[in-house]
C-alpha positions as CSV (number, residue, x, y, z in Angstrom):
1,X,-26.9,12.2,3.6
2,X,-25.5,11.0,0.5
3,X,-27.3,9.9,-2.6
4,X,-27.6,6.0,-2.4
5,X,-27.3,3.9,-6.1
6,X,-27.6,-0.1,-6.5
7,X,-26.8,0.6,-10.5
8,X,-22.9,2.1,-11.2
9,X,-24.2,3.2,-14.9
10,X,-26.8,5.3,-12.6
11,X,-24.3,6.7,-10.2
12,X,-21.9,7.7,-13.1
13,X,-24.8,9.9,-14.7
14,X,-24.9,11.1,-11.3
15,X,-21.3,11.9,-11.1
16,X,-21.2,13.7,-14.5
17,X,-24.4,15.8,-14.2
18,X,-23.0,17.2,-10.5
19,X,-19.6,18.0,-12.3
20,X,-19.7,18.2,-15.6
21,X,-18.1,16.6,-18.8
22,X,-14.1,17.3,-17.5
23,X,-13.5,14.7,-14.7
24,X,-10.5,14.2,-12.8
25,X,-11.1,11.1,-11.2
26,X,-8.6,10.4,-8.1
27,X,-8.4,6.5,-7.1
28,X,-7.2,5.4,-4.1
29,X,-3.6,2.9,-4.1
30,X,-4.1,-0.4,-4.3
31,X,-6.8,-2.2,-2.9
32,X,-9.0,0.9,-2.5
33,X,-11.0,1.0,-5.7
34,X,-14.3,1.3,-6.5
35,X,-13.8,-1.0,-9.4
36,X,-17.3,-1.0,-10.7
37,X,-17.6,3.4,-10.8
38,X,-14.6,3.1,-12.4
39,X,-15.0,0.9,-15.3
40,X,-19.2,3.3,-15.8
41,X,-17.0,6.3,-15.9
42,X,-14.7,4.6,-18.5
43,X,-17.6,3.6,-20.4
44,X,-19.5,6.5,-20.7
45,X,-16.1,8.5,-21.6
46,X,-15.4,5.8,-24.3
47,X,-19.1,6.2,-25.5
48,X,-19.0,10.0,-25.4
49,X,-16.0,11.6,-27.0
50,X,-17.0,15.3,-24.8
51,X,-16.3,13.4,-21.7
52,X,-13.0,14.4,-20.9
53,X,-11.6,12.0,-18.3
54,X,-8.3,11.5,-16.6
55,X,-7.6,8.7,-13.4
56,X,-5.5,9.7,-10.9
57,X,-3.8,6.5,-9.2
58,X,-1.4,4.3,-8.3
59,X,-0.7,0.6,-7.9
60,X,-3.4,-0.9,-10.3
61,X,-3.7,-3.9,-9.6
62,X,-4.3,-6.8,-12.2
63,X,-5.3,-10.6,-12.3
64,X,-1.8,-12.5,-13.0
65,X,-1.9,-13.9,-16.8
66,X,-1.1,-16.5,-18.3
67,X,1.4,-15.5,-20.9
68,X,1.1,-19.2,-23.4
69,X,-1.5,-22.1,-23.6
70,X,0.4,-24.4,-21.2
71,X,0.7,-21.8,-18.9
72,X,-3.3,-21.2,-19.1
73,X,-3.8,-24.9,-18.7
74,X,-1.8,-25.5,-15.6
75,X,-1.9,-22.1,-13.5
76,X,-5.6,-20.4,-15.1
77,X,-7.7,-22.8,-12.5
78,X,-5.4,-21.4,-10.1
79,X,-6.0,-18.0,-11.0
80,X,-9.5,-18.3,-11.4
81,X,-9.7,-19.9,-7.7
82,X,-7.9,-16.8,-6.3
83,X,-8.9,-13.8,-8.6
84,X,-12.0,-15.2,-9.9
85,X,-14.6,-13.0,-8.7
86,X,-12.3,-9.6,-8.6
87,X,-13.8,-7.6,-11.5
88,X,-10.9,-6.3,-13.7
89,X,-10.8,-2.3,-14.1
90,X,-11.1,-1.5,-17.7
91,X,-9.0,1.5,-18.8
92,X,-6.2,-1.0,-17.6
93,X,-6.7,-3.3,-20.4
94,X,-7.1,-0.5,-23.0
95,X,-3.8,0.8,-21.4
96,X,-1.6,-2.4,-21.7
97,X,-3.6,-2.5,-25.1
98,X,-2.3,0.8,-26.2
99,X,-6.1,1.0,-26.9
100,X,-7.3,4.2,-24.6
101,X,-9.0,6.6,-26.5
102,X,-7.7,10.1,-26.9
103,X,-10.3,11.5,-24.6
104,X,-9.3,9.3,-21.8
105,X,-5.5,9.9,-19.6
106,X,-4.3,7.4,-16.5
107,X,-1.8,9.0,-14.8
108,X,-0.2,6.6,-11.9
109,X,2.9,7.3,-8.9
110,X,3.3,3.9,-8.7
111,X,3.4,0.8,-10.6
112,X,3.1,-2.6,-9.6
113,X,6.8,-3.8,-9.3
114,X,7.6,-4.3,-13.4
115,X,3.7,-4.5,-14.7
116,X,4.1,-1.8,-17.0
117,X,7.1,-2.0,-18.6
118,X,7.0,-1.3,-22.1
119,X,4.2,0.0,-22.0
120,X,4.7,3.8,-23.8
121,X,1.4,5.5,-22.4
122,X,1.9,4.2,-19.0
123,X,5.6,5.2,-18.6
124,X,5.0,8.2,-20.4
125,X,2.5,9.5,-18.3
126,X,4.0,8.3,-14.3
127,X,4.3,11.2,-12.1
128,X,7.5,10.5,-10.5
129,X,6.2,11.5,-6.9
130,X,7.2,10.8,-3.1
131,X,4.0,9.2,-1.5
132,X,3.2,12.2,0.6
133,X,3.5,14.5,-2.0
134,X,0.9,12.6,-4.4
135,X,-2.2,14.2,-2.7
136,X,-0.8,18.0,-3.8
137,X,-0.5,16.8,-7.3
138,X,-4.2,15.4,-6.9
139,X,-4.8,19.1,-6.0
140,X,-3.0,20.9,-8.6
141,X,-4.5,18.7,-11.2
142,X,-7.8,20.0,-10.4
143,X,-9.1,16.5,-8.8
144,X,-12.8,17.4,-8.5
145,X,-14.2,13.6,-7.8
146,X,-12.9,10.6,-5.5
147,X,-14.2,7.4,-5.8
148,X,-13.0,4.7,-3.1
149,X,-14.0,1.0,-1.9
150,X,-15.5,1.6,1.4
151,X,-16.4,-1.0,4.4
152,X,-20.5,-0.2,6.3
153,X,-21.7,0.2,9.5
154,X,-25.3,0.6,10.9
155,X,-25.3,1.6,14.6
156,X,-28.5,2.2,16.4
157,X,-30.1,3.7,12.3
158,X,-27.2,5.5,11.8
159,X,-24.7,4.7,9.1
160,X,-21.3,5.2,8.9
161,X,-18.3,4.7,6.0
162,X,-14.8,3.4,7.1
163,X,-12.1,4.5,4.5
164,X,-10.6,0.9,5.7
165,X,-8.2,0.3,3.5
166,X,-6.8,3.5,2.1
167,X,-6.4,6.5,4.6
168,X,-3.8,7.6,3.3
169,X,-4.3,10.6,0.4
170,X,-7.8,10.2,0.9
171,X,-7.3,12.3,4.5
172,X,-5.2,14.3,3.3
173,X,-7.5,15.8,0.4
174,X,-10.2,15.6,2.7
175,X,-8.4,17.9,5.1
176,X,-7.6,20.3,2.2
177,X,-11.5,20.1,1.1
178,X,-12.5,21.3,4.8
179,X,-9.8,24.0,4.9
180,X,-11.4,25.4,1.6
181,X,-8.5,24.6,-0.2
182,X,-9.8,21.8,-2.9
183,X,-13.5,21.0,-4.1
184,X,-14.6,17.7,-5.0
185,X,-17.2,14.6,-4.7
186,X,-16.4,11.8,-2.5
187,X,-18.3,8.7,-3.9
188,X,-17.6,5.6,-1.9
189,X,-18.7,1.8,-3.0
190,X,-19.5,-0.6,-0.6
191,X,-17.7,-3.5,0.1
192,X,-18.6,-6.6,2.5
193,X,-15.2,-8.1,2.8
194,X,-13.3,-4.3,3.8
195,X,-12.7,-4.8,7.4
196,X,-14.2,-1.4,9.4
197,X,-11.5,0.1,10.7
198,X,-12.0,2.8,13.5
199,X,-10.3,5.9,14.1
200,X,-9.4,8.9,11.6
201,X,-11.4,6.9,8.7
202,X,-14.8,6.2,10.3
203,X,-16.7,8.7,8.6
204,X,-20.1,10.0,8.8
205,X,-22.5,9.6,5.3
206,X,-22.4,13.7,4.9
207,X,-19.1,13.2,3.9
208,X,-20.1,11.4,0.8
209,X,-21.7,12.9,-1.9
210,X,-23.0,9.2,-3.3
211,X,-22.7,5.6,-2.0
212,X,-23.0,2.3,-4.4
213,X,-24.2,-0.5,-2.2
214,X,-25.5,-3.6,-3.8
215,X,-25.4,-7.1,-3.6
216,X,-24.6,-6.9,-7.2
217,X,-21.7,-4.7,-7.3
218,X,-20.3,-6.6,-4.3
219,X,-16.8,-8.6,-4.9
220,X,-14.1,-10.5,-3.2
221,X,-11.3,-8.4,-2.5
222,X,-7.7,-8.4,-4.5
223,X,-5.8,-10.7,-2.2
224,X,-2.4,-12.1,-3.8
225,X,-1.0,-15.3,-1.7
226,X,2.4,-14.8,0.2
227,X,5.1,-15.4,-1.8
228,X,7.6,-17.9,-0.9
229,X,11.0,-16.6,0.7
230,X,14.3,-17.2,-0.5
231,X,16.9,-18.4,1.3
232,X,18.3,-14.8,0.4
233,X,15.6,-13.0,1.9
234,X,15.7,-15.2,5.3
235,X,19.6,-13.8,5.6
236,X,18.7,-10.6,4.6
237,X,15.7,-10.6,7.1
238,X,17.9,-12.4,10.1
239,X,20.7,-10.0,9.2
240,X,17.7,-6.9,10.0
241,X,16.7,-8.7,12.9
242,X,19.7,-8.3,14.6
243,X,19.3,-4.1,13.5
244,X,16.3,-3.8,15.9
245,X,16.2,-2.4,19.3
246,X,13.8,-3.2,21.6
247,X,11.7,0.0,22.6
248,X,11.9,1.1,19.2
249,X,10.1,1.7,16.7
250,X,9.8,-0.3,13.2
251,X,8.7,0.5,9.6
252,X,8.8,-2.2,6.8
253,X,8.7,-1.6,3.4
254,X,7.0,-4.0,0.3
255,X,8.1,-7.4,-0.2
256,X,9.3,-10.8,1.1
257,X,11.8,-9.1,3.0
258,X,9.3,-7.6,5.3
259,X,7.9,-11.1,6.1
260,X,11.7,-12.3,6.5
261,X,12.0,-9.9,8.4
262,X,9.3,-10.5,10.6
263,X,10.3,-14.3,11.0
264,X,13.9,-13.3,12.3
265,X,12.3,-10.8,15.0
266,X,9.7,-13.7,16.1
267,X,12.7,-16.3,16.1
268,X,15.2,-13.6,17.9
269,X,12.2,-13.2,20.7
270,X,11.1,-16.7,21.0
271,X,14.7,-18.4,21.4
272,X,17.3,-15.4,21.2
273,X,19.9,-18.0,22.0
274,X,18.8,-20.1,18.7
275,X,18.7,-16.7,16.7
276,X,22.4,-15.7,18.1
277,X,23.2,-19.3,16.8
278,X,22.0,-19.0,13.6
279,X,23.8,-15.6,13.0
280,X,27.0,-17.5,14.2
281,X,26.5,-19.6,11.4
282,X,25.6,-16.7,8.5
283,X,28.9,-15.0,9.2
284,X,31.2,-17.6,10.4
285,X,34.4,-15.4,9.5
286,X,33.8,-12.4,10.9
287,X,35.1,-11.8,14.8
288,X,32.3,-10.3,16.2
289,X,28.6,-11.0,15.7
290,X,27.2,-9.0,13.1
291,X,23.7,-9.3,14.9
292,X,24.5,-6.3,17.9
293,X,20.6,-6.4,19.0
294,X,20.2,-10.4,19.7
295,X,17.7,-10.2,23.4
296,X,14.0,-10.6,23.3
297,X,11.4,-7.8,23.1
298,X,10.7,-6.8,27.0
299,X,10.0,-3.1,25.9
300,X,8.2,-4.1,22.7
301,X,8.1,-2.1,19.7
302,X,6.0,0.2,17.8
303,X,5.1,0.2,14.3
304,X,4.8,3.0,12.0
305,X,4.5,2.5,8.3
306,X,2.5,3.0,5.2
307,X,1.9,-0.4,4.6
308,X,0.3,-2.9,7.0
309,X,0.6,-6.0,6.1
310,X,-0.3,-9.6,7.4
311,X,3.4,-9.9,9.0
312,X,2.7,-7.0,11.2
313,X,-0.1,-9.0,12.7
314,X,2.5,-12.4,13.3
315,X,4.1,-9.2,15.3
316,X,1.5,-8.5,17.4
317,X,0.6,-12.1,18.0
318,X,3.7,-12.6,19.1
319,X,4.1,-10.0,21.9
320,X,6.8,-7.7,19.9
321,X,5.1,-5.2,18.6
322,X,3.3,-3.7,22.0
323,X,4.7,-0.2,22.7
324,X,2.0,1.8,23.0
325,X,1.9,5.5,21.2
326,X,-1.7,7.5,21.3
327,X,-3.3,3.6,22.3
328,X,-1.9,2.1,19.3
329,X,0.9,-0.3,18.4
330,X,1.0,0.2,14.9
331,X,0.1,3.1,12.9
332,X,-0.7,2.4,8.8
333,X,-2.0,4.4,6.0
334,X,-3.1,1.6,3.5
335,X,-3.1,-2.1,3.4
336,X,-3.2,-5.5,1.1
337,X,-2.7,-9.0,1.7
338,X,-4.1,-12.5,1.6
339,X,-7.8,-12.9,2.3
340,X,-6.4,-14.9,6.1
341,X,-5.0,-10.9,6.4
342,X,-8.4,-9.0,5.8
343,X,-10.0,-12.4,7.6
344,X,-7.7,-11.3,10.9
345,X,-8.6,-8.0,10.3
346,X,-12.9,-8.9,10.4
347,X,-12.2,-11.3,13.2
348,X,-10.6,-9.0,15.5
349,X,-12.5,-7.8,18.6
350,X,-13.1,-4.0,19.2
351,X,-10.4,-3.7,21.7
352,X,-7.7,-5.8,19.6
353,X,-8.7,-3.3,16.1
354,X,-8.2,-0.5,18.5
355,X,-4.4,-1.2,18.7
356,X,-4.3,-0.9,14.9
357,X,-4.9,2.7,13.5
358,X,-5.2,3.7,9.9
359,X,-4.0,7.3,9.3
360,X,-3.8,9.6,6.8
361,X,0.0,9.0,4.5
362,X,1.4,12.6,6.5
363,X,1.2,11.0,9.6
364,X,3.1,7.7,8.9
365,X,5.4,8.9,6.7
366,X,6.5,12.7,7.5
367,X,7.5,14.4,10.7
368,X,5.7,17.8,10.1
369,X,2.4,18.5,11.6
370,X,3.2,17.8,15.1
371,X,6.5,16.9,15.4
372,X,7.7,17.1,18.7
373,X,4.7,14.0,19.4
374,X,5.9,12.6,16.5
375,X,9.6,12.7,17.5
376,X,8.7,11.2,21.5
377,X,6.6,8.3,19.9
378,X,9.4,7.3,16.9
379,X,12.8,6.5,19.3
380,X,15.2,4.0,17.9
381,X,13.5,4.0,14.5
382,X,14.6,1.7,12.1
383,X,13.3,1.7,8.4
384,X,13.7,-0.8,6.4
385,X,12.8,-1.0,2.9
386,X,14.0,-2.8,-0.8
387,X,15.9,-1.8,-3.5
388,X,16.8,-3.2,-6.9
389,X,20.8,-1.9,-6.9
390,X,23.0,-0.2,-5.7
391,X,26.5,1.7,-6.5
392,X,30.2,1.7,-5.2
393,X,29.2,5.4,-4.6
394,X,26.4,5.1,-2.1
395,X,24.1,5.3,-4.5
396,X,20.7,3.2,-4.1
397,X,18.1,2.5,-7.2
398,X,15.0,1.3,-5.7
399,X,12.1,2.1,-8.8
400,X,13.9,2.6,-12.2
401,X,16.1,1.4,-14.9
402,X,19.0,2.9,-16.8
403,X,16.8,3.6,-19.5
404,X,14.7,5.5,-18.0
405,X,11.9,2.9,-17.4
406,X,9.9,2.9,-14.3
407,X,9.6,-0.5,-12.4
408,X,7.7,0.9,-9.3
409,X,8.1,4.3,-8.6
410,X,9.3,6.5,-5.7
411,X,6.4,5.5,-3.1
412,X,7.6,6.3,0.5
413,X,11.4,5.2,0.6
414,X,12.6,8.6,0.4
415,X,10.2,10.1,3.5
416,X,11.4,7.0,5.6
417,X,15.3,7.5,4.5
418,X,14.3,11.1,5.3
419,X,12.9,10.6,8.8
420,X,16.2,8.1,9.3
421,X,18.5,11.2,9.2
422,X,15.9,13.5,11.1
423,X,15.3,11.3,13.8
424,X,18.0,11.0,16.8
425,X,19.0,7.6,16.9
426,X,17.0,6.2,13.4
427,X,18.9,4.1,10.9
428,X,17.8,3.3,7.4
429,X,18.1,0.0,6.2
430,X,18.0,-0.8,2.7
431,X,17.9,-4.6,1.6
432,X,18.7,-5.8,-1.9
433,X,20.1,-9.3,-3.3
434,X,24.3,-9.2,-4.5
435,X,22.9,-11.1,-7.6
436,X,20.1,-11.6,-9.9
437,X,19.3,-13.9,-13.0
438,X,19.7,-13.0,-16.3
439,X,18.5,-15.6,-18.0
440,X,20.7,-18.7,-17.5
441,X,23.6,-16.4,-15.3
442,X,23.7,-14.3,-12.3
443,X,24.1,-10.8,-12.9
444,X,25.2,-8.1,-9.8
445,X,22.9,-5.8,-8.2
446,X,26.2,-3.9,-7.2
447,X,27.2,-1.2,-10.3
């Protein structure tokens, strides 16, 4: 059974007397993090110059700041209502700070969208990595300790650790560990609010080497509010809509387009004859409707994507997404969201959770490891995902700038435009806006 700590400056001693002074740490994506091992390892690293330490992560995520006084004055209560209790992760001040010290390296596969630009160490030091291939470079790297946010269960004396939120490298480098291939400690930190997610990700305590559960190290979770939708993104979404066919199968990508998109589906299932209207009116000169896919959902769909998201859930509320693969209507491999998502998520009866499966970022986002399943379960697929511009030529830029700086990163839009081409009958859709601002004008997205 694992070694159980109420004190993170305790569990880090732990950490570094089981490994030694040259720690490479890996961090889960996103919400995942075990904030409070993190920022003891940072100190003791930044207190002892032998401690050599790198992170391994992606998609840091960071209380929005104010950027002047009247900014502070009107949006900081605001702030401090949502992100209040979220404890901030350390080495990403002394990043944005240029302040890390030389013994200390963060190496990330994915920003959050346009966070670190200009920032030299940060976009010096990105691994420009498809999703599924982030795990091997956790591998090659030497990765010899995990540390992850992790929800509890007690069943008849016997505890148990749901990986919740972040399947997806997690399994994969635990998969490696038991095939001999990689060696490290898996240190999880409990959290109340992580919904327990069955399947894949309920794991026994033997898998950990060390668990921090304490009252005192417990914190809300990171939950940014939905963004309002443009009227751009509702055409964008409506036009996508119309893209779906029912019996098929549905991945969507990051962003307000994904909820747009979920609002057309809803709308074309609820009152197709409203949604066929309303597509009338987007495209008014063309001859035939643009929208070929305008009928309700009888079939339903299935969702597959490395992302779930609260719009998802709209989707199963609704009806549409109810095509069963394996038992389940929606496969995932991490999520984020309000706290009404991970609410849904806690609320949810045993049967309902069943329906939702977390799995490991190879599953959801590659064909290989058994693909002829994989290939009956994902008919009719249709990805669809962002990007920032595109060319006259076909070409699609979705994480970078022309000089070379990283907005995001490559995340999963290649596997997904991959599987599009692989798959019999898939399409890729890639959304982006004609226009942006540029200060007072518009500038195109089209180069």
């Amino acid at each position: 059974m694992p070694k159980l700590f109420s004190d993170p400056e305790a569990i880090a001693e732990d950490i570094i007397r089981d490994v030694g002074t040259n720690l490479v740490v890996g961090l889960p994506l996103g919400l995942g993090k075990a904030n409070h091992i993190a920022n003891a390892l940072y100190a003791r690293a930044v207190a002892d110059r032998s401690i050599n330490l790198t992170f391994f992560s992606a998609l840091t995520l960071e209380k929005p700041r104010p950027s002047n006084l009247l900014e502070q004055r009107f949006i900081g209560p605001v702030i401090e209502r949502l992100f209040g209790g979220y404890p901030d992760l350390a080495y990403a001040g002394a990043l944005r700070a240029g302040a890390l010290p030389p013994n200390v390296r963060v190496i990330e596969f994915f920003f959050l969208a346009g966070r670190w630009l200009h920032v030299p160490f940060a976009q010096q030091h990105y691994i420009s990595a498809n999703y599924t291939h982030a795990s091997s470079y956790l591998l090659a790297r030497g990765l010899n300790v995990v540390t992850q946010l992790v929800a509890k269960r007690v069943v008849d004396g016997v505890t148990r650790y749901s990986l919740s939120c972040n399947t997806d490298t997690t399994l994969d480098i635990l998969r490696a560990r038991n095939e001999g291939r990689a060696s490290f400690k898996l240190i999880g930190q409990v959290n109340s609010e992580l919904p327990f997610m069955p399947g894949v990700g309920d794991l026994p305590g033997e898998a950990f080497s060390a668990v921090l559960d304490s009252p005192e190290t417990d914190f809300p979770l990171f939950a940014p509010p939905s963004e309002p939708i443009t009227d751009t993104k509702y055409a964008i979404g409506l036009h996508s809509a119309g893209l779906i066919r029912d019996g098929g199968t549905l991945q969507i990508g990051i962003g307000q387009v994904g909820d747009a998109l979920a609002q057309g589906l809803i709308l074309r299932h609820r009152d197709s004859a409203q949604f066929e209207a309303t597509m009338k009116r987007l495209t008014p000169a063309t001859a035939e409707l643009s929208a070929p896919e305008t009928g309700p959902f009888e079939k339903g769909l299935y969702g597959v994507s490395e992302m779930l998201f609260e719009a998802f859930l709209a989707l199963v509320d609704a009806g549409i997404l109810k095509r069963e693969v394996d038992g389940a209507v929606l496969h995932g491999a991490f999520f984020l969201g309000p706290k009404s998502f991970y609410r849904s998520l806690r609320d949810m009866t045993p049967d309902q959770l069943a329906r939702i499966q977390m799995m490991p970022v190879s599953f959801t986002n590659e064909l290989y490891g058994d693909e002829e399943a994989k290939r009956r379960a994902r008919v009719d697929a249709r990805f669809v995902n962002n990007a920032m511009m595109a060319t006259l030529m076909g070409a699609v830029i979705s994480d970078g700038l022309e000089n070379g700086q990283v907005v995001s990163g490559v995340g999963g839009q290649y596997n997904f435009v991959a599987q599009a081409f692989a798959l019999a009958g898939a399409r890729s859709i890639l959304a982006l806006e004609a226009t942006r601002q540029a200060g007072k004008g518009a500038q195109s997205n089209i180069r």
